[in-house]
C-alpha positions, 0 to 999 in steps of 0.5 A: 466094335464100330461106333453107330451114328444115329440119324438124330446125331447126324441130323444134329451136327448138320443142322450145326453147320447149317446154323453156321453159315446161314448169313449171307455174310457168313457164306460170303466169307467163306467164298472168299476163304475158298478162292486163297488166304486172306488176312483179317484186314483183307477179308474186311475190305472185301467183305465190305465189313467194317466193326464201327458200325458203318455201312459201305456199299458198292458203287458198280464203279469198282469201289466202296464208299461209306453210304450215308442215309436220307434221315427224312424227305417229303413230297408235298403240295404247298398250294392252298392246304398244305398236303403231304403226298409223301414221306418219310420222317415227316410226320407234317408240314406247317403253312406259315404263310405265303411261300414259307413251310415248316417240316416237323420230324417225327423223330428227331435228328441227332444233332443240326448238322444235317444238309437239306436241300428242297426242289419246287416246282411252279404250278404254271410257268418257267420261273426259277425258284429258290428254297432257303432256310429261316434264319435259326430255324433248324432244330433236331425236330424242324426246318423253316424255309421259304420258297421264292420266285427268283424273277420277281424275288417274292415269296410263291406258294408251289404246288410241288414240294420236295425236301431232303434231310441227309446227315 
């Protein structure tokens, strides 16, 4: 006697595998399955998977290399009351005076050894400017910078601010 297979039964087993494979990562593993073996380490590399946690991504170049992400960044105007058009991790930027801001974080980095970098622009000439760091002013939650109009060498308040937090 033939065993009889119920539609229920067979609706069971095929939503198993489609539970299986429905990570776009799972379906990229099985193509590259597909195409031949591959060791582990093989699969790894070209899978782009890696068990510590780090993210690589592709640069369109024929290489992956670890992606490191922007912590915070924020695009303000530091002319007159200091406003926030944009950000992200930023929770707000504190005026300390003519040309010089505070960036507090709404969460808080991981350590101070994060890399910033900040672009003014001025509100009505060509001046060159420069952002720098407060001396002992980067903590987990804040930098203090100035911005300086590097023609005359005096602090300038700017009407477009952007900063960056990477690490």
């Amino acid at each position: 006697m033939k065993p009889t297979i119920t539609k229920s039964y067979l609706y069971e087993h095929v939503a198993r595998i489609g539970k299986a494979i429905s990570s776009p990562k799972r379906l990229e593993l099985i193509e590259l399955l597909a195409q031949g073996e591959k060791t582990v380490e093989t699969l790894a590399e070209q899978a782009r998977i890696d068990t510590s946690g780090v993210f690589y991504m592709n640069s369109g170049y024929g290489s992956a290399a670890t992606a490191y992400g922007c912590r915070a960044w924020v695009n303000f105007n530091g002319t007159g009351t200091v406003a926030i058009r944009s950000s992200g991790n930023v929770s707000s930027i504190t005026d300390s005076g003519t040309g010089s801001y505070a960036l507090n974080f709404t969460n808080a980095l991981t350590d101070t050894n994060y890399a910033w970098a900040a672009s003014t622009r001025a509100s009505a000439s060509n001046y060159s400017w420069l952002s720098t760091q407060l001396a002992g002013t980067k903590t987990t939650t804040q930098i203090a910078f100035v911005n300086i109009q590097s023609t005359a060498g005096t602090l300038q308040d700017s009407s477009e601010v952007d900063v960056i937090i990477f690490r």
